[in-house]
C-alpha positions in Angstrom: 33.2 60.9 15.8 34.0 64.7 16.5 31.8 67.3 17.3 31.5 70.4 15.8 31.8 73.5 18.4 30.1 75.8 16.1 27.1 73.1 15.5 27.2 72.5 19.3 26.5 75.8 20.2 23.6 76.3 17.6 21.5 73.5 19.4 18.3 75.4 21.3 19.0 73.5 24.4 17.0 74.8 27.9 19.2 77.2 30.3 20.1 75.3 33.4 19.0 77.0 36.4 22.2 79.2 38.3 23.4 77.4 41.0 23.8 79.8 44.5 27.2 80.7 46.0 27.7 78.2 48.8 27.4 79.6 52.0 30.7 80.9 54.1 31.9 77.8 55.8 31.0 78.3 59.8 32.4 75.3 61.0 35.1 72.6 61.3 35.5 69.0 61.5 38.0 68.3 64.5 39.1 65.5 66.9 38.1 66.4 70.4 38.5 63.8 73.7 35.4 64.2 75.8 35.3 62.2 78.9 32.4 58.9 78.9 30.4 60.7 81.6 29.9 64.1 79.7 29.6 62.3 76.5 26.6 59.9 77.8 25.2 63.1 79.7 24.9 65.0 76.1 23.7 61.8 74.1 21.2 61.4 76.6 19.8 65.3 76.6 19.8 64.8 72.6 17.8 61.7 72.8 15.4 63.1 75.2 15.2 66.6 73.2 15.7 65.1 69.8 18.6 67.4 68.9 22.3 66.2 67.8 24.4 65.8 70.8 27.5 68.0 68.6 24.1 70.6 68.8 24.3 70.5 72.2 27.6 70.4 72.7 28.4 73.3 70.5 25.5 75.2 72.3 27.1 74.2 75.8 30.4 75.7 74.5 28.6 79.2 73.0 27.1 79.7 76.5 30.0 79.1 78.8 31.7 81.4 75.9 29.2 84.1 76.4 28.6 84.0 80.3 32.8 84.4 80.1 32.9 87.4 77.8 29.8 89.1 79.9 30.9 91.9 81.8 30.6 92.2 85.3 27.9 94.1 86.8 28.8 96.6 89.3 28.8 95.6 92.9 
């Protein structure tokens, strides 16, 4: 059986809605080697908190990141 593109094209089908642009990529899957102890530390904060431990991990990371790039206040 073959369609006809010109038939095809004359059918009053509904307009499917657009689909959005996905998002910029912000992050990325790695491998990292944490040690038990700080591991079971950040599982147990997430349990407690109810947030992801990879939440609070990545949070962890962004504060020792921004205390670091702080500048120094003058003695």
């Amino acid at each position: 059986m073959t369609t006809n593109l010109a038939n095809f094209a004359a059918l009053d089908l509904p307009i499917a809605p657009r689909r959005r642009a996905r998002p910029p990529k912000r992050k990325t899957r790695i491998t990292i080697y944490l040690d038990d102890e700080v591991l079971d530390a950040f599982r147990s904060r997430a349990e407690s908190t109810g947030t992801g431990y990879q939440t609070l991990i990545n949070a962890a990371l962004r504060t020792r990141l921004a205390v670091q790039e702080a500048p120094l206040a003058p003695a």
